[in-house]
N, C-alpha and C positions, 0 to 999 in steps of 0.2 A: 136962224133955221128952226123948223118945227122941231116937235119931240118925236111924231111919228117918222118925219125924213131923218134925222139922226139916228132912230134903231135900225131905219131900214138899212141904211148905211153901215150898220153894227153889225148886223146876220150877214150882210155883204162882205163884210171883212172876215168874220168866222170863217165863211163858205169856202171864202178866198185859200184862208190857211190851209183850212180841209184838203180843198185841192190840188196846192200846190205842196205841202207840206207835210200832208196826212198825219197830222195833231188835229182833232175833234174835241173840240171846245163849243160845239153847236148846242151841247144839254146843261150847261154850265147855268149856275144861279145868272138873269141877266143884271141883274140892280148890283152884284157884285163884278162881276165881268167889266159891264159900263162902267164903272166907277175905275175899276185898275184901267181899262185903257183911256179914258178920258187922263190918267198923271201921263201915260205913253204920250201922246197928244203932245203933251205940255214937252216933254224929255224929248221927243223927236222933231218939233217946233212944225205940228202940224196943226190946222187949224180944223179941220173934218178928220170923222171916219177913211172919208174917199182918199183923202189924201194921206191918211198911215196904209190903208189898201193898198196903192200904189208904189209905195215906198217899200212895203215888203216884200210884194211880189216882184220887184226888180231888184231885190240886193236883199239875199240871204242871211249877209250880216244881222241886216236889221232884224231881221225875224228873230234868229238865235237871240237879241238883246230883248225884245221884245219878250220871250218865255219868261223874262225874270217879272213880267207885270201879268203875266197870264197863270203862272204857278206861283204859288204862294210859300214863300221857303223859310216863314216866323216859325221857330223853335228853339226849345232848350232841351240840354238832359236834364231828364228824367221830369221832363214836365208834369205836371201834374200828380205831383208825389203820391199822393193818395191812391192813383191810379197802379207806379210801380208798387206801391207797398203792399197792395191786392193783388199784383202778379205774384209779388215775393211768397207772400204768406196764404194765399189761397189756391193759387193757381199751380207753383213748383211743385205744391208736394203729387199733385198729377200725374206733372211732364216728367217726375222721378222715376213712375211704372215703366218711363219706354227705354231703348237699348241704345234708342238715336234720336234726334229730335229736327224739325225742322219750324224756324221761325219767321213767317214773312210780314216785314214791315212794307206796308205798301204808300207809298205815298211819302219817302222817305226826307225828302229836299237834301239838307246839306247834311244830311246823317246824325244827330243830334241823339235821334229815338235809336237809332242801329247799336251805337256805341253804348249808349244806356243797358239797351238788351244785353250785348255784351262782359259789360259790366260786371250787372246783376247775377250774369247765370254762371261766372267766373267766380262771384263770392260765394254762389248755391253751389261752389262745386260741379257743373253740369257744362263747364265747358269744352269739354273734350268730346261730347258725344253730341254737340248741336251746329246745326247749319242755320245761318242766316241770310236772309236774302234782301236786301235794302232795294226796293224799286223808286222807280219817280220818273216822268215825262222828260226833263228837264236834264239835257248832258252837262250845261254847266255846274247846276248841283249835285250831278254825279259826280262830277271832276272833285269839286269839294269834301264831297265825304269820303272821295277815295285816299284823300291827302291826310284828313283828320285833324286840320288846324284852324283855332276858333281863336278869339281875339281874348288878352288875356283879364281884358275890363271884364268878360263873361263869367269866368272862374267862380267867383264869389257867388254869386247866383247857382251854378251850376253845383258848386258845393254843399249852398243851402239845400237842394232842390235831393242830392243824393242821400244826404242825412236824415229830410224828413222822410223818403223812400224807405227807408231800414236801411241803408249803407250799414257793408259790416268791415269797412276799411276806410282808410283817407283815399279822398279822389286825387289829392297830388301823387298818389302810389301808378297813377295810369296816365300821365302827362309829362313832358318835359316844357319849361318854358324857354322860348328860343327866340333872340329878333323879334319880341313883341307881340309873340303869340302862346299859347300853347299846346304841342303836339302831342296828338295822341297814342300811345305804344302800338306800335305796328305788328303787336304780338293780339291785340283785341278786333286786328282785321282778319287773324288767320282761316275762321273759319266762317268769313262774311265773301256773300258775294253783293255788287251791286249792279243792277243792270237796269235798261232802258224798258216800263216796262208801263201802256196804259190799261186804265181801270175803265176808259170807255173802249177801245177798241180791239184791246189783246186778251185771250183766251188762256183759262190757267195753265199754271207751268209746274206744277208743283204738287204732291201733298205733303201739309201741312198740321202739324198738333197746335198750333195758334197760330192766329192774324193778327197784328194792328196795324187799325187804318184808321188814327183819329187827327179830326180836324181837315178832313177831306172830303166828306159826303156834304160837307154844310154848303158848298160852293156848286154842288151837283141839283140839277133840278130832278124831280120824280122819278122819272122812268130812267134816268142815269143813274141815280142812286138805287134804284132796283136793279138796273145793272150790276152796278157792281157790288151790290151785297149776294148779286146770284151769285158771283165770280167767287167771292169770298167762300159762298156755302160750298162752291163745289171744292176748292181747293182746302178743304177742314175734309182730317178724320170726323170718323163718328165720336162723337163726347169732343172732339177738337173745339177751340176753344176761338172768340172773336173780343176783340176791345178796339173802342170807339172814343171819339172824346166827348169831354164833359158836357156837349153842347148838343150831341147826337143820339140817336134811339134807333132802334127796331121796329117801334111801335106801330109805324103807318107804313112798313114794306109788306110788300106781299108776300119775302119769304120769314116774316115776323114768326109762325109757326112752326119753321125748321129750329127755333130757337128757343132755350130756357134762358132767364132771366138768373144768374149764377152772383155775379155782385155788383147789384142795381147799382147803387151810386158811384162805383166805379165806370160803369158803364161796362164789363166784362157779361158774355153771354156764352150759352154752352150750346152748340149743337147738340141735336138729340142721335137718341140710337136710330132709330127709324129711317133718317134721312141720308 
C-alpha cells in the first residue's frame, strides 16, 4: 500500500472517531499519532487503517481499548524533579498570598502529577486551602487515578524523583503496600477532583492560580496547541501561573505575549497583569 493511501486511510479513521465518538484527535502531531496506531494495528490484528476503522466503529469496546494508544499515560511522581523543586521553592511562596487555591493538572493520565501536587502542597502546609482538578480524555486512566495504586517495582524511582523535588518527608509516609502494589492515602484525594475533560474540544471550567500541562502539547499540532494554551490563558488568574514540560515552549504561540518567562529551565511561566 502507498504512504499517501495509508494517511488517507489515517484521517479516515480520526474522522471516524470524531463522529462517532466525539474525541478529536484530528490536530494531533501525525508521525506521532501514525506511529501509536500502526502498534493498534498489530494489538487488534488488523492489517489497514480501514480495517481498525471498521472494527471500532462497530464495537465500542474496541475503541475504549484503543484510547490507551491514542493517549499517552508515561508518567512518574514528581517527574522531572527540577521541575517540582521550582514549584516548591519559587512558585509557593506566591500561591501563600491566596485564601484558597485552585490547581489544574490537565492532561493528567493515571494521576502520577495529581498526587505529586498533592504531595507537595501537604508538606508546604497549603493543603487545607487547595483544590485540585486532574483532567485527561481517557476514562480508563481516570479510573486509575481515582484508585491511586501504582505498581510497587515504581516506588524506588518515585522515591528518588520526590527527594530530588525537596521532599520534606518519606514518601512511604503517603503509601500502603498491599497485594503487590502500592496504595495511595485516600486522605491526598480529599481535595482532588478528576474528571473527563479535553484540551481540543472543552471550554474552561475553572479559575485557576496554576496550570500543568506537560508533555501534552508535544503530540498537539500548531493550531491545537494554540488551542489549548488559549484554554490555559483563560482559566489562569492574573500573575496565575503555567508549567509545561521539559520539551515544550511558549515561544512559537501566539498567546507567547500574555506570558513572562518566570523559571526558564523549568519551563514555568507567569501570566501577566494585563491579560
Amino acid at each position: 500500500m502507498s504512504e499517501k493511501i495509508e494517511d488517507l486511510e489515517l484521517r479516515l479513521l480520526l474522522q471516524a472517531i470524531f463522529e462517532q465518538y466525539h474525541y478529536d484527535f484530528r490536530g494531533y502531531s501525525m508521525a506521532s499519532i501514525k506511529r501509536r496506531l500502526n502498534q493498534a494495528k498489530t494489538r487488534f490484528a488488523c492489517d489497514t487503517f480501514s480495517q481498525l476503522q471498521s472494527r471500532v466503529l462497530h464495537d465500542p469496546e474496541v475503541f475504549t481499548q484503543l484510547l490507551s494508544y491514542l493517549t499517552v499515560q508515561v508518567s512518574e511522581l514528581f517527574r522531572d524533579p527540577p521541575y517540582f523543586k521550582a514549584i516548591r521553592d519559587l512558585v509557593i511562596p506566591h500561591l501563600r498570598t491566596y485564601p484558597s487555591l485552585k490547581i489544574w493538572v490537565a492532561g493528567c493520565g493515571d494521576g502520577e502529577e495529581v498526587y505529586s501536587f498533592s504531595i507537595l502542597l501537604r508538606e508546604e502546609g497549603l493543603d487545607d486551602r487547595v483544590m485540585i482538578y486532574g483532567t485527561d480524555v481517557n476514562p480508563r486512566a481516570l479510573q486509575k487515578a481515582e484508585a491511586g495504586i501504582y505498581d510497587l517495582e515504581r516506588i524506588p524511582l518515585f522515591t528518588k524523583n520526590h527527594q530530588l523535588a525537596g521532599g520534606k518527608s518519606s514518601l512511604s509516609d503517603y503509601y500502603t503496600a498491599a497485594y503487590g502494589g502500592a496504595v495511595f492515602d485516600k486522605s491526598l484525594r480529599r481535595n482532588v477532583v478528576f474528571s473527563d475533560h479535553s484540551l481540543v474540544t472543552d471550554a474552561v471550567f475553572a479559575e485557576c492560580h496554576l496550570v500543568s500541562c506537560r508533555n501534552v502539547l508535544i503530540y498537539f499540532d500548531r493550531g491545537l496547541q494554540n488551542r489549548a494554551i488559549g484554554l490555559m490563558k483563560d482559566a489562569l488568574i492574573r500573575r496565575g501561573f503555567l508549567g509545561l514540560g521539559a520539551k515544550e515552549t511558549l515561544r512559537f504561540s501566539k498567546h507567547a505575549d500574555a506570558f513572562d518567562e518566570f523559571a526558564r529551565e523549568a519551563r514555568i511561566y507567569q501570566k501577566r497583569s494585563e491579560q
